[in-house]
N, C-alpha and C positions, 0 to 999 in steps of 0.2 A: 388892279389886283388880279382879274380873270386873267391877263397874259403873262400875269409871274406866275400863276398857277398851271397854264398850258405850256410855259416854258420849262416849269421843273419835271410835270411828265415827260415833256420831250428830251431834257437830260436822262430822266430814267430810262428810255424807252429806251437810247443811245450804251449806258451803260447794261443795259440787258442784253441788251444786242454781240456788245465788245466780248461780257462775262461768259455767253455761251460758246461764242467764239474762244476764249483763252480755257473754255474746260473743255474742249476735243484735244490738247495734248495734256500729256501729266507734269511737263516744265510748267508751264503757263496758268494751270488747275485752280495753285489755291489765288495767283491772282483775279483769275475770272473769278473766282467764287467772293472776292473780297467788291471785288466792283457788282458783282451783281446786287450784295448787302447794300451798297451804299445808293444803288441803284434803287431800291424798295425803300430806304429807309425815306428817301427824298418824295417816292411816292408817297408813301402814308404820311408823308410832314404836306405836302400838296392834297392832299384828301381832307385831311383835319381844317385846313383852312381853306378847302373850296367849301363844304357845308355847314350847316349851321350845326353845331354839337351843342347837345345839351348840358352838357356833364362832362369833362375831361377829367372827373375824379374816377370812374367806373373807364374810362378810355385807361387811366396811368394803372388802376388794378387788374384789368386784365393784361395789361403787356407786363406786370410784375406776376403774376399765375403764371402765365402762358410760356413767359421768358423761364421762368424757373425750370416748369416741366422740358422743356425745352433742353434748357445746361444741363437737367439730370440725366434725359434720356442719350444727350452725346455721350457725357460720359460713362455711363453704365454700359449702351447698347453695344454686344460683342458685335466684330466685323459679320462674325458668320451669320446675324440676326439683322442687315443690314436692309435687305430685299423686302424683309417684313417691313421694317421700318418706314421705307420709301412705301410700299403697299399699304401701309394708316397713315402716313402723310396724303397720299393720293385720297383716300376715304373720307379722311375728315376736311379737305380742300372742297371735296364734294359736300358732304354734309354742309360747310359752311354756305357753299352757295345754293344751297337748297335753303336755309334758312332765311338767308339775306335777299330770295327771291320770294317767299312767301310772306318775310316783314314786310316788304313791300306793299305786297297785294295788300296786308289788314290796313295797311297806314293811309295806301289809295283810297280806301273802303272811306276812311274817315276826311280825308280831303274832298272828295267828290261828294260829300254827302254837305260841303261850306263851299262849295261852286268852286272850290281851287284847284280843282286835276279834272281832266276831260281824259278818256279813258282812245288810245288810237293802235291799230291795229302792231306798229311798232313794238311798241309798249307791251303788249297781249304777246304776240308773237317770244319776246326776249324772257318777260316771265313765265312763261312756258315752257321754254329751251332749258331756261336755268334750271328750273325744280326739276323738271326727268333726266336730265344728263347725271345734275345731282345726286339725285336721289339711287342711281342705277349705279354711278361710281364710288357711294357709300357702301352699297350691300355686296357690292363686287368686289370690292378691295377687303373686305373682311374675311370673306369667303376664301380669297387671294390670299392672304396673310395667315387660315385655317390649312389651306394645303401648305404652303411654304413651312409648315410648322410641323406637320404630318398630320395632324390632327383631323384633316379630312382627309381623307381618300378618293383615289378617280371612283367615280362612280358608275356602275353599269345600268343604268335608267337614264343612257341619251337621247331616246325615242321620247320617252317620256318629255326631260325638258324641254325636247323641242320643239313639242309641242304645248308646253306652257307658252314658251316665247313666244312662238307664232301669235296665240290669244293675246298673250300683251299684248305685242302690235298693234294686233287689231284693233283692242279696246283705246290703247294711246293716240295713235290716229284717228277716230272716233272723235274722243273726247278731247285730244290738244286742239281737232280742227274746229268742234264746236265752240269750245274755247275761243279760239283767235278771231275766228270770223263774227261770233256775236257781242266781243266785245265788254261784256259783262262782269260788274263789281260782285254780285249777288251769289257769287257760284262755289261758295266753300265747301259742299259736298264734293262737287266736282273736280277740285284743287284735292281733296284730300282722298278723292278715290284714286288722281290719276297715280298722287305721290305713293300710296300701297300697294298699286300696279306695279311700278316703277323700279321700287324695295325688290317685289318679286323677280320683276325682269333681271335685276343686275345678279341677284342669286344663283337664279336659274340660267343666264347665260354664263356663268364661269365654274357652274359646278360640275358640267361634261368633258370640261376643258383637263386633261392630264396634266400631271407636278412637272412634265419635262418641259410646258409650254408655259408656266407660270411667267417667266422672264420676260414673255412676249407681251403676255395676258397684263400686265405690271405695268410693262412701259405705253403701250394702249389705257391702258386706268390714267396713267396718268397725264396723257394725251385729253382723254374726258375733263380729270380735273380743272386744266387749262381751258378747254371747251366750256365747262360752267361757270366759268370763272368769268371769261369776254363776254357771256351773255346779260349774267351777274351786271357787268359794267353797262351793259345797255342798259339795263331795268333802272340803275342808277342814276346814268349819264355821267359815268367817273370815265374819262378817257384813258389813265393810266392801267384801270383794270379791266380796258379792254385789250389794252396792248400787249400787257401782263400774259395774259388768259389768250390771247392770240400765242403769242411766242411760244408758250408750253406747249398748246395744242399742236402746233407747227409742229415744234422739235420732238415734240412723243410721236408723232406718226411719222415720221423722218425715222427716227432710233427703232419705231415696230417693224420697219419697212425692210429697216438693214438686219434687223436682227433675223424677221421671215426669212431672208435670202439667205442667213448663213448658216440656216437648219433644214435650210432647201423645202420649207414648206411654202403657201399661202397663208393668206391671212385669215379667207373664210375658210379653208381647211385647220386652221389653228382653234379658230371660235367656234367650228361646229363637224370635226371631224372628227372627236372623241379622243380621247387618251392614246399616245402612240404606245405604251404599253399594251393595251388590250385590243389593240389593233393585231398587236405582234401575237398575241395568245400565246409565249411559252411559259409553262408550267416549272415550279421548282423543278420538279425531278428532271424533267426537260433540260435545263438548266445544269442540274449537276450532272447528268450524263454526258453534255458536251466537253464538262472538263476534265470526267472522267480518268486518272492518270494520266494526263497530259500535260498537265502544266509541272515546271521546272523550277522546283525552290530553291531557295536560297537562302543567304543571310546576312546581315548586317556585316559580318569581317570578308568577305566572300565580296562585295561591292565594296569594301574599303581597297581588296585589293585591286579588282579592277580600275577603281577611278585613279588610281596611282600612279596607275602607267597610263593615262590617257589623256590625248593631248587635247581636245574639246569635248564639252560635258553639257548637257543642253538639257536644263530642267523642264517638267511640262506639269504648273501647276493647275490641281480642280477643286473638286470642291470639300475633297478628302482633306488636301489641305488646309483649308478654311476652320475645316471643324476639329482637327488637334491640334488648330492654331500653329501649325509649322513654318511660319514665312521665317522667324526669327532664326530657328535650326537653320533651313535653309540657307540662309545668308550668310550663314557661320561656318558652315560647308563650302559653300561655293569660296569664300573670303580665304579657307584652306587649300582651298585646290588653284587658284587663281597665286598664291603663295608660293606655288610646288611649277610654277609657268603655263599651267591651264588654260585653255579659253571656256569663259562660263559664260552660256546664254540663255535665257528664260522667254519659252515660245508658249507665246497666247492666243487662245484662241477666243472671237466675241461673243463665243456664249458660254463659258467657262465659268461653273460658278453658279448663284443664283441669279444675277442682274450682269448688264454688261458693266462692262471695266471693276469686276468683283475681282477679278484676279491682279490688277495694275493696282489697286487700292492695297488690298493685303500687301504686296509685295514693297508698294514703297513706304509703306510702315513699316518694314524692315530696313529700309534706305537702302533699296536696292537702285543703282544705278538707273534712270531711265535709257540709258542708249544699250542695256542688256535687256530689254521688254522689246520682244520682238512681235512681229504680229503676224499670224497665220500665214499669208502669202509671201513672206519672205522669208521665213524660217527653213518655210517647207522645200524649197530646191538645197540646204543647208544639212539635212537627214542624213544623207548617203556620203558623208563625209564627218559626222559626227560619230566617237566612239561611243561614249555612253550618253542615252538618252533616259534621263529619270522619271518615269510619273508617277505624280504624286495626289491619288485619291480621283484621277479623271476616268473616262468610262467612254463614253457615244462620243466627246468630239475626237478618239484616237482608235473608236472603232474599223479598221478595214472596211471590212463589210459597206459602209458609204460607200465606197467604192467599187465593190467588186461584186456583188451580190444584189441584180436586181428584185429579188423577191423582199430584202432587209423594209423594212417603213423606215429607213432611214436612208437608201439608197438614194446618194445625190448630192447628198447634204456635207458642204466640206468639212472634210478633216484634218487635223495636223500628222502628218507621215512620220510616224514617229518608228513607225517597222521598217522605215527604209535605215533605221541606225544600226553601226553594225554590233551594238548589243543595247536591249531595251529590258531596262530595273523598272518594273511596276511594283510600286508600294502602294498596297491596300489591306483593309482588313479583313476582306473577305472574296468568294467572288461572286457574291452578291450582283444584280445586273443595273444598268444605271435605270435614269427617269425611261429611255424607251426599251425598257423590257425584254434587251436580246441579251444573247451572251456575246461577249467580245472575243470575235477570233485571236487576237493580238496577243493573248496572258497563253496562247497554247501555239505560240509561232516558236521557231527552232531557235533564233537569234534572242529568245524573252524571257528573262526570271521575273519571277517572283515573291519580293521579299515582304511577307502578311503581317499587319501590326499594324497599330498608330506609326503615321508618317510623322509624327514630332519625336517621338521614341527611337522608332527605326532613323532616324538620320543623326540624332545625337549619341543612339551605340555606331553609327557611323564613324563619326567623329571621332569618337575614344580610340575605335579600331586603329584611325588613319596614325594619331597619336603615336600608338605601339608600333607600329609600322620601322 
């Protein structure tokens, strides 16, 4: 029995492996995601029959609770609310292995006390790992999920957290080392001051952290998750959720690593460098003085004539997008101009959006071709040969400025050249500045209109315009 049980982890561990593999393209996506399922489901059928359960009646009710909220929350949760979503998946992933590391310790408690569990440094070490990772990527990802919502704001008391944090540590280390080295069943205060520490620490590290760095912050949480998760399995001795909890961990610092470089930040410049807005200090008026009569409006029938006579069209969606729900217009548009002998291509950049691949997901729920999802560095020699370049609700990845202005706190950081087209439609509602707090040279360039409004709105009076045409 124990090698049909080691052999079905090692089929999962193989199917997790292939599903992460098949979700880095978006042909391949939903089969990775199909074999990863089936990959877990063989895990938790080899977990149920490596241990002794007591109950498979509270086993079959929780997966009919769990599964439900589950079906409801796919189908209700809008794309735009997506990042949230993945940011309480990551919290409660935590939460659970803060739980399932502290059942542990009570159940140790009562084994040791019938001579059947000896207490070894291992063991001490793993339940340790699990409750503060946990517990740190519970309070973190809500907090996470507060900003992504707007509901918190960056906050100007990063001296302050950061020196909370420091205390943490301190106290953590402390107390995890007194912990592991003494070995001790007896130490429930101790377990439950570190877990309150812990709580604070995940708070106060992601509350300094700016909305424009969430995406980072998110995919790092959920790097943690998978971190408490392998530990989780040590404390257990479940090999599956170690592998499990290995592989997430792997692949979220893999994904924070790619994502820091295409904001051109660090990673301890992301965790403890403060909000790049209030880095930048400009002020609204600040702000509206830059636009001052400068920017070049326009309008819905005014860009229907344009795209008429042009013979490639290079959408550039963000996050404006996302929340008039425009991928559908979209795709009704380009489906017209592509009609009329068009080239339509759709240039992405990987931080577009509030998580990565936020903008590949919207778009192929409109069933947008995959081989028109172009990605940043090939799009971008593509520019200066494109007539109309449209964006749609983006902001800092098609700021200039990255480029050209070392003083910017975004100076570095690539961006898709959308100014090198030889005319650039920005559709927004305002000019409001994005998550890093400057204003975009790009809405006041000689080659840029500007057409203000909901981008689901603005592209379906598009539409109608091209119609009368």
């Amino acid at each position: 029995m124990e090698v049909l049980i080691n052999l079905g982890y090692l089929v999962a561990a193989v199917l997790f492996i292939l599903g992460i593999k098949g979700m880095t393209s978006p042909k391949t996506a939903v089969r990775g995601n199909q074999m990863s399922s089936i990959g877990m489901l063989l895990a938790v059928i080899a977990a149920l029959v490596d241990h002794n359960v007591v109950s498979f009646e509270y086993i079959v009710i929780g997966v009919l609770i769990g599964g439900s909220i589950g079906a409801f929350m796919a189908k209700k949760v809008a794309m735009t609310d997506m990042p949230e979503m993945v940011a309480t998946l990551n919290g409660i992933g935590g939460g659970a292995s803060l739980l399932v590391a502290a059942a542990n310790y009570l159940e140790s408690q009562k084994l040791a006390e019938m001579g059947k569990f000896a207490v070894s440094y291992d063991w001490s070490i793993a339940v340790i790992l699990s409750i503060l990772i946990g517990a740190v990527t519970l309070t973190g990802s809500f907090v996470a999920v507060g900003k992504l919502k707007g509901k918190i704001g960056d906050s100007n008391k990063v001296k302050l957290y950061k020196w909370i944090v420091k205390l943490c540590f301190v106290t953590l280390i402390a107390g995890a080392g007194y912990f592991a080295v003494e070995s001790q069943l007896n130490s429930d205060y101790l377990i439950l001051g570190l877990i309150v520490v812990c709580l604070i620490l995940g708070v106060c590290l992601v509350m300094p952290i700016g909305g424009a760095d969430m995406p980072v912050v998110v995919s790092l949480l959920n790097s943690y998750s998978g971190l408490a998760g392998a530990a989780a399995g040590f404390v257990l001795g479940n090999n599956g959720l170690i592998i499990t909890g290995s592989l997430v961990g792997a692949s979220g610092i893999i994904l924070t690593s790619i994502m820091c470089k295409a904001m051109n930040r660090s990673l301890t410049n992301v965790l403890f460098g403060g909000s790049m807005a209030a880095t930048a200090g400009v002020s609204k008026s600040e702000n509206d003085a830059f636009y001052d009569g400068k920017v070049k409006y326009s309008s819905a029938d005014e860009l229907a004539m344009l795209l008429e006579s042009a013979q490639k069209v290079v959408f550039v969606p963000g996050y404006g997008l996302a929340v008039a729900q425009a991928q559908h217009a979209t795709r009704e548009l380009a489906n017209m101009l592509e009609s009329n002998g068009t080239e339509v291509k759709y240039a992405i950049h990987p931080v577009a959006g509030r998580m990565p691949g936020h903008m590949n997901v919207l778009l192929a729920e409109a069933e947008v071709p995959y081989d028109q999802l172009v990605e940043m560095d090939t799009i971008n020699p593509e520019f200066s040969q494109t007539d109309v370049a449209i964006v749609l609700g983006a902001n800092d990845v098609v700021n200039p400025a990255a480029s050209k202005d070392p003083a910017s706190p975004i100076f570095g950081m690539p961006i898709l050249d959308v100014h090198n087209a030889k005319t650039v439609v920005v559709v927004k509602r305002g000019l409001s500045p994005g998550f890093a707090g400057i204003p975009n040279e790009l809405f006041i360039r000689e080659n840029s209109l500007m057409v203000p409004g909901d981008a689901k709105k603005v592209l379906q009076d598009t539409i109608g315009a091209l119609k009368d045409l």
